[in-house]
C-alpha angles and dihedrals in degrees: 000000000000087000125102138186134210115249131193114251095223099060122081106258108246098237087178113087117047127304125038133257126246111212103199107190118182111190104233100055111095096232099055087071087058101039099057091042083068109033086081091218117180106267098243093056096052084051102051086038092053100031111146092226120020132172121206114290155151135210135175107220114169114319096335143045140252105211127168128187145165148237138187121274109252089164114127116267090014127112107247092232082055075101107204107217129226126212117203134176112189142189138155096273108036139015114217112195133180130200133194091194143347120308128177111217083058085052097049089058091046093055095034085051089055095046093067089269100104131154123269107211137359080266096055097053097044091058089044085056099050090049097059098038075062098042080044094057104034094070087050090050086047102047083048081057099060095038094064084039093066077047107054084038089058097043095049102038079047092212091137134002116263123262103238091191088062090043087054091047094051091046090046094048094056095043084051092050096038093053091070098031099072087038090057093038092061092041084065101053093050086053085055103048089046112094104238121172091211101058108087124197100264087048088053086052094050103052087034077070092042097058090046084048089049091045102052082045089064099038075059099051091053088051098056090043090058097045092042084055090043086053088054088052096050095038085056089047089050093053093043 
């Protein structure tokens, strides 16, 4: 009904009246060991859940879904296309995620479920997800892009040289980011043309958003990459 309500992770969730329970395990903590120890989870899903690398993806299994995605590292001290992977398994009663570290956009529904905005359904959530892994990522492109905008600025008004260091930083950082964006775009449209009960029509719109949003992120991406070449080309022209 759009209200949620904090549980102890100890205690077996109640799946019986209404609504569905989100499970949220981060592996350093010392109860998440224990907890998956007794959740007797089919095998397949804890590994792909716990698996030390993992690329976007996403896999029918049964009646619900292992999905993993990414989102771009907002930690302090860590470099935003460091992307912080998520790990969901998801059925109509209850999401499962698992985290290796901190990431915001998990944070923002947790916060939005406890301030009287929760989610409504798996679905819900899960389109509410995508969404903020993409408001998450668009400020970090953007600022790439104005980054290689000062530096195209400096090579051709040749007031200074460029600073080739800063012109390999801003290549590196969108390879990085583009590696994981046209992995999770396409994720997310495997998790749409599977027929799941528990997508309803509004949660196939929003990741439907999400994927367009996730696509122009990486068109961007590769146009950064390839300017960012083109300024090489022109800064090793300028020394010769």
């Amino acid at each position: 009904a759009g209200t949620a309500r904090e549980g102890d992770l100890a205690q077996t969730p109640d799946l019986s009246a209404k609504g569905f329970c989100w499970i949220h395990l981060v592996q350093n903590d010392p109860q998440t060991l224990s907890w998956l120890d007794q959740a007797n989870l089919d095998p397949i899903v804890r590994q792909a859940i716990t698996a030390d690398e993992t690329r976007p993806r996403c896999t029918q299994f049964g009646e619900g879904a292992i999905l993993i995605l990414r989102g771009v590292n907002l930690n302090d001290g860590e470099r935003p296309e460091d992307m912080v992977s998520v790990r969901l398994w998801i059925t109509d009663r209850m999401i499962l995620s698992f985290g290796l570290r901190s990431l915001q956009a998990i944070s923002d529904l947790q916060t939005a479920s406890v301030s009287a905005h929760a989610s409504k359904s798996p679905g819900d959530l899960i389109g509410r997800l995508t969404q903020r892994l993409a408001d998450r990522a668009e400020p970090t492109v953007a600022a790439l892009n104005e980054q290689l905008d000062d530096l195209e600025e400096t090579l051709l008004g040749a007031e200074k040289p460029a600073n080739p260091a800063s012109l390999g930083d801003v290549r590196r950082a969108a390879i990085a980011l583009r590696r994981y964006m046209v992995p999770q775009r396409d994720a997310l449209t495997t998790l749409m043309i599977e027929d799941f009960n528990w997508l309803a029509r509004s949660d196939l719109a929003r990741l439907r958003e999400a994927s367009d949003r996730i696509t122009l992120l990486a068109e961007n991406l590769d146009a950064i990459r390839d300017r960012a070449q083109i300024l090489h080309d022109q800064l090793a022209d300028q020394r010769s």
